[in-house]
C-alpha positions as semicolon CSV with decimal commas, in nm:
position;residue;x (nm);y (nm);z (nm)
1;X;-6,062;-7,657;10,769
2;X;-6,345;-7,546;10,539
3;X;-6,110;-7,216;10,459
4;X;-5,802;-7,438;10,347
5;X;-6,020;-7,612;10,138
6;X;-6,144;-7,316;9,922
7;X;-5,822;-7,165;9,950
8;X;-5,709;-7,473;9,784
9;X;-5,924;-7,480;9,504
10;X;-5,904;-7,121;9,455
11;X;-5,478;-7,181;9,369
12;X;-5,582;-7,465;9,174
13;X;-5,776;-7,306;8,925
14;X;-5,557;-7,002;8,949
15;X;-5,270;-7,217;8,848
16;X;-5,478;-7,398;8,587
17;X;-5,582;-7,049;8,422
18;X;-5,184;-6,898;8,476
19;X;-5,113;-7,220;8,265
20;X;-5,368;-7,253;8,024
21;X;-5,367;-6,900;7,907
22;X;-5,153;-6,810;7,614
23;X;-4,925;-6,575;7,761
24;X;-4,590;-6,684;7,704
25;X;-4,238;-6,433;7,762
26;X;-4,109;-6,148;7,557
27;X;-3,814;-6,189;7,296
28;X;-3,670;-5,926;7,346
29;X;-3,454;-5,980;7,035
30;X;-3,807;-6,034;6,848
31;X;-3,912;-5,701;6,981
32;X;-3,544;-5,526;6,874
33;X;-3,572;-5,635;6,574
34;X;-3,898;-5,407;6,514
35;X;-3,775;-5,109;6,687
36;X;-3,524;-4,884;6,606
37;X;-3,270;-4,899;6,312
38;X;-3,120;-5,175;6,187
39;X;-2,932;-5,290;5,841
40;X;-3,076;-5,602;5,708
41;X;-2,931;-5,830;5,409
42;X;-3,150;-5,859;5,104
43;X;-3,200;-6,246;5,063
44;X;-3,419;-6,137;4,700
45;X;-3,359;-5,997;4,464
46;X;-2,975;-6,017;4,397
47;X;-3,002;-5,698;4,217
48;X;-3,191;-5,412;4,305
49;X;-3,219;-5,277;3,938
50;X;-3,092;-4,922;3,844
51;X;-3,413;-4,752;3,909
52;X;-3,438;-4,651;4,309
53;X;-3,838;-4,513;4,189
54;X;-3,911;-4,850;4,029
55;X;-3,804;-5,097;4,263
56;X;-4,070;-5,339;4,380
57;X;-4,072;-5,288;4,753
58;X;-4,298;-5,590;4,756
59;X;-4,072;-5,816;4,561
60;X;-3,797;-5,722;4,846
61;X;-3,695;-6,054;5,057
62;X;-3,524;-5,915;5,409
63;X;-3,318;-6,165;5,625
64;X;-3,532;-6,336;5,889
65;X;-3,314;-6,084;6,122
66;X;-3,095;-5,802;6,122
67;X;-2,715;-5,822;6,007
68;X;-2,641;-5,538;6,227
69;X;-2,927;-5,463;6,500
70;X;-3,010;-5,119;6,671
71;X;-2,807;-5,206;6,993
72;X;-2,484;-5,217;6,788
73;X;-2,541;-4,892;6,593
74;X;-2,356;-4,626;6,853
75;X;-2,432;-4,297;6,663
76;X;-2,496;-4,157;6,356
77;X;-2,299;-3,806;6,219
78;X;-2,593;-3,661;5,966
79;X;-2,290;-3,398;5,799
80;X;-2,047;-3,727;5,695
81;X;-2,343;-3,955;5,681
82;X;-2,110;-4,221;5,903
83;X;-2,256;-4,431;6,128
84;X;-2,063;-4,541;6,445
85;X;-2,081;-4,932;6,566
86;X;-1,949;-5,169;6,826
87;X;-1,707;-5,391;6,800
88;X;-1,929;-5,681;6,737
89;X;-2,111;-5,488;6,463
90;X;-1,723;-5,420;6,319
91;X;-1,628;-5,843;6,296
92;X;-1,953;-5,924;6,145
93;X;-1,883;-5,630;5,906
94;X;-1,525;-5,758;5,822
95;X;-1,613;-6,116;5,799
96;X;-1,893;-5,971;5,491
97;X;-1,610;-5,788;5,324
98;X;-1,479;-6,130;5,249
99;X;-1,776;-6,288;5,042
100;X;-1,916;-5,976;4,884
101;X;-1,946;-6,013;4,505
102;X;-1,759;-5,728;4,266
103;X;-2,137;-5,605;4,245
104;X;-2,212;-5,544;4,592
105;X;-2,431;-5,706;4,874
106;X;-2,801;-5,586;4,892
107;X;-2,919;-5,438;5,197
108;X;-3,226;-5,217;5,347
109;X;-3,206;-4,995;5,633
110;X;-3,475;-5,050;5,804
111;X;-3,684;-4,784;6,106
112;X;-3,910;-4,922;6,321
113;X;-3,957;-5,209;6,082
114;X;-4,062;-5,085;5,788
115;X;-3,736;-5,003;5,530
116;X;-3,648;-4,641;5,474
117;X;-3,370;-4,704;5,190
118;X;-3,197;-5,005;5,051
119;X;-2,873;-5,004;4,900
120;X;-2,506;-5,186;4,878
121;X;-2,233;-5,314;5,074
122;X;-1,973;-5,267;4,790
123;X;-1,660;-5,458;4,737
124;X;-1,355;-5,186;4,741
125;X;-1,214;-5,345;4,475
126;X;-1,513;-5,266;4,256
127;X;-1,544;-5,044;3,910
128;X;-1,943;-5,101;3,921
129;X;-2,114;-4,802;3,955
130;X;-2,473;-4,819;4,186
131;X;-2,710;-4,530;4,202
132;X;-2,813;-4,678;4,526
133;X;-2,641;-4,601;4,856
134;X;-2,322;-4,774;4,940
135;X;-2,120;-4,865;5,178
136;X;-1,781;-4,978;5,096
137;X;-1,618;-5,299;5,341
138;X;-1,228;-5,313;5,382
139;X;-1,145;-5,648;5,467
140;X;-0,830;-5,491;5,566
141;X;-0,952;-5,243;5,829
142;X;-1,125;-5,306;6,202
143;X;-1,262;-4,976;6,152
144;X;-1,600;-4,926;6,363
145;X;-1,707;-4,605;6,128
146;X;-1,962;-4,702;5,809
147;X;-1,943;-4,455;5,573
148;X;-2,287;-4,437;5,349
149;X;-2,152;-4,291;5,015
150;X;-2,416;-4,188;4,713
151;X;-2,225;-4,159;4,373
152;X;-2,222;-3,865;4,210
153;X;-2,334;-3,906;3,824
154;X;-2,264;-3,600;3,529
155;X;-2,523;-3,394;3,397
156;X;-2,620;-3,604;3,201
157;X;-2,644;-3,900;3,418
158;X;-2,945;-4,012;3,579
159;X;-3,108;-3,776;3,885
160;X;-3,092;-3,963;4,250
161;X;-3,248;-3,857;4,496
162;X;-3,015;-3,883;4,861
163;X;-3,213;-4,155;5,140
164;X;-2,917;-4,102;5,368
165;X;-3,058;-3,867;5,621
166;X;-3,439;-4,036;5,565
167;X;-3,671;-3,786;5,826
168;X;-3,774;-4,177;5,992
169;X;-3,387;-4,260;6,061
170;X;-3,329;-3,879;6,185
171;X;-3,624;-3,874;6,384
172;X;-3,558;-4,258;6,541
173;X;-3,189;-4,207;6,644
174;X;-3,237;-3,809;6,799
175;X;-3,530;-3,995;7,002
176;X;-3,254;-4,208;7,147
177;X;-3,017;-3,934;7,142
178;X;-2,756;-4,131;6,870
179;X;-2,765;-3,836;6,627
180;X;-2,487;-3,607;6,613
């Protein structure tokens, strides 16, 4: 009898310390959205300047999560700079091609949490010109392919450095073999 007694107590406080103690579960859509690569909408600023090499990282206001999240980015094609996404990724993308301004939609590609380039969702429509990445939305198309175009400027237009194929984005997606 003694034994079921102590045994007793002994689940008691075990149950006691289970409950008290501060582990609670994993989110594991908290923990995708730090790990691996994901395109985020830019709540702040509205425009990203035309200066890649002054931008204010710090000033830079990222959705509380991803627009499209790593799960939904299929591949990446480093020679066409495309990137392959599921269909879900594809509605989301054609529902945005309806609201984006003449002057784009800001948004950061993020690695691993930390943003690697930011650039545009551009309207097709658009004669703007961005020195930042872009890619362009067809509200007309279902296509799952996201082309990341860099304009070219003249000679004497100003010198931009490519982000597209970022050694963090490479090095992420051949890690989970989506690089092609």
């Amino acid at each position: 009898m003694r034994h079921y007694f102590y045994l007793l107590i002994f689940l008691s406080g075990l149950v006691v310390a289970c409950h008290s103690s501060n582990l609670q579960p994993v989110d594991q859509q908290q923990l995708d959205q730090k790990s691996g690569v994901a395109l985020y909408l830019i709540t702040s600023p509205a425009n990203l300047g035309n200066d890649p090499a002054a931008l204010d990282r710090a000033a830079v206001s990222l959705s509380e999560s991803p627009f499209i999240n790593y799960n939904e980015i299929e591949s990446y094609t480093t020679s066409t700079y495309t990137f392959q996404v599921k269909d879900a990724a594809a509605e989301k993308l054609k529902g945005l091609s309806l609201t984006i301004p003449l002057a784009g939609k800001p948004f950061a590609l993020v690695v691993d949490g930390t943003p690697a380039y930011y650039g545009y969702f551009w309207n097709p429509i658009s004669s703007f010109s961005s020195i930042y990445p872009i890619i362009t939305l067809d509200r007309t198309s279902d296509s799952k392919t996201l082309l990341v175009s860099l304009m070219k400027f003249g000679p004497s237009g100003p010198v931009v450095t490519d982000p597209r194929n970022d050694s963090r984005l490479l090095n992420r997606l051949k890690q989970d073999n989506k690089l092609k």
